[in-house]
N, C-alpha and C positions, 0 to 999 in steps of 0.2 A: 356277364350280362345275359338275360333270360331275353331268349328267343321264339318267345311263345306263338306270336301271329306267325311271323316264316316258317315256323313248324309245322303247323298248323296246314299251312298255306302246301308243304312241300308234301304232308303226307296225303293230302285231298288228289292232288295231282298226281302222283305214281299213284296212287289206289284206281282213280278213273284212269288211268293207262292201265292199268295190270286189267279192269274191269273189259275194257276195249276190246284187248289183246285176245283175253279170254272168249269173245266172241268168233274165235276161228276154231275154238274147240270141239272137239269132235266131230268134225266135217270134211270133207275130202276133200282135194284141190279142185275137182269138177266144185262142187258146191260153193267152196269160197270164193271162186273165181266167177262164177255164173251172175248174172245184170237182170235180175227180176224183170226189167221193161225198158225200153227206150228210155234214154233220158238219166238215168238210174245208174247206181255204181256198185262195184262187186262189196265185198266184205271186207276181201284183205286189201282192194283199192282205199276202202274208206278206214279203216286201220293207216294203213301207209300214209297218207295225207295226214290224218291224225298227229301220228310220229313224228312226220316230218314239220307238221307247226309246230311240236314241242320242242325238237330240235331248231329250230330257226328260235325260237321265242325264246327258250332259256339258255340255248347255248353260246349263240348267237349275240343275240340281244343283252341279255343282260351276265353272260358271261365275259362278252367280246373277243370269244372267237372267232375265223373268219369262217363262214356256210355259203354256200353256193345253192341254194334252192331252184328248183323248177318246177314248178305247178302241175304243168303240165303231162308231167310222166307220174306223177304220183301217185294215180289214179288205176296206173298198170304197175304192178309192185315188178322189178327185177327178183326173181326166184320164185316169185308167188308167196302165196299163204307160211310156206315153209321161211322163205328169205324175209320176211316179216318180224316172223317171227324171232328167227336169229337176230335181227336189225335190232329189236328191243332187248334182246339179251345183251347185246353190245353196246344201246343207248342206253340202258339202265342206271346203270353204275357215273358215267358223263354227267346225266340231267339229277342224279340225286346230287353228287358229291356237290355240283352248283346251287341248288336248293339248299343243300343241308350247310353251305355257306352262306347264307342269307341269312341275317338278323334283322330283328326288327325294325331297327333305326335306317340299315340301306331300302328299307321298300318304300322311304319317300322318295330315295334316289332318282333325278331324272336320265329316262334312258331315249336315244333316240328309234322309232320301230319306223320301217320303209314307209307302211300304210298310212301308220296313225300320228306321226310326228312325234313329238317329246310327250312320254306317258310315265306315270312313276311304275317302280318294279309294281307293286300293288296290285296297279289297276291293271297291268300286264297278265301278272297271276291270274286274275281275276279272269281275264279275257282266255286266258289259257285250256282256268278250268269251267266255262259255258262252250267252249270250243268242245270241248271232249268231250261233256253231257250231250251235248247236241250231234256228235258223232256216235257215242254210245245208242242213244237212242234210235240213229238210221240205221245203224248196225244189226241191231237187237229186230227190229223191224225187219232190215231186210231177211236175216237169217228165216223169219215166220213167213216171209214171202217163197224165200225160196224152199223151204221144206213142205210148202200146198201144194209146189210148181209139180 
C-alpha cells in the first residue's frame, strides 16, 4: 500500500524540526540562552518546548507510548542549547520510525489528545506542523533580536 499523504506528512515534520533545531546554530550558550524582553523566551527554551510537543504528539499520542510532560520546565532547557540539541539527536530516530509507520489509511484513526479530545492522526499532524512554523518563526525572530541586543 502506497503511503503517499503520511509520507508526506512525516517528512514536512522532521524537515521543520531539523529547520528549528538549526536555529541554535552558531551561537553561543550566552546567546541562546539570553530572553530578548520580558515576557519573551530564549531560543533553545523555544526549541525545547517545540521538541517536547513533538514528542508528547507523536510519541505519545499517536504512538502510545507513556510521556510525562511538563510545560512548565520546557521553557529552561536541562543542559541548555548543547542538551537540546543532543535531545533531538536522541528524539530523532523515535519520532521518524513512528511517522515512517504511518500509512495513509491510520490518519483517519481516532486518537485521544489531553487538550483537544478525539482528533484523527491527520488533523494531529497538521497541528504539529503549524506548531513548529509558528515556533520556527519566534525562533528565527528572536535570534534577529538578540544579535541587535
Amino acid at each position: 500500500m502506497t503511503s503517499v499523504v503520511a509520507s508526506l506528512f512525516a517528512d514536512k515534520i522532521l524537515r521543520a524540526a531539523e529547520r528549528l533545531v538549526s536555529c541554535l546554530d552558531g551561537l553561543d550558550d550566552v546567546a541562546t540562552s539570553a530572553i530578548p524582553h520580558a515576557g519573551a523566551n530564549s531560543i533553545a527554551g523555544i526549541v525545547n518546548h517545540a521538541l517536547s510537543n513533538i514528542e508528547d504528539n507523536v510519541l505519545a499520542v499517536i504512538g502510545g507510548s507513556s510521556a510525562s510532560r511538563d510545560r512548565s520546565i520546557e521553557f529552561d532547557p536541562e543542559g541548555g542549547p548543547t542538551g537540546v540539541v543532543e535531545r533531538w539527536t536522541l528524539l530523532r530516530p523515535r519520532i521518524a520510525a513512528i511517522l515512517d509507520a504511518t500509512d495513509d489509511p491510520s490518519l483517519y484513526r481516532l486518537v485521544h489528545h489531553e487538550r483537544r479530545g478525539e482528533i484523527t492522526v491527520a488533523e494531529l499532524l497538521m497541528v504539529i506542523l503549524r506548531h513548529l512554523g509558528e515556533h520556527e518563526g519566534e525562533a528565527m525572530l528572536t535570534r534577529s533580536l538578540i544579535a541587535k541586543a
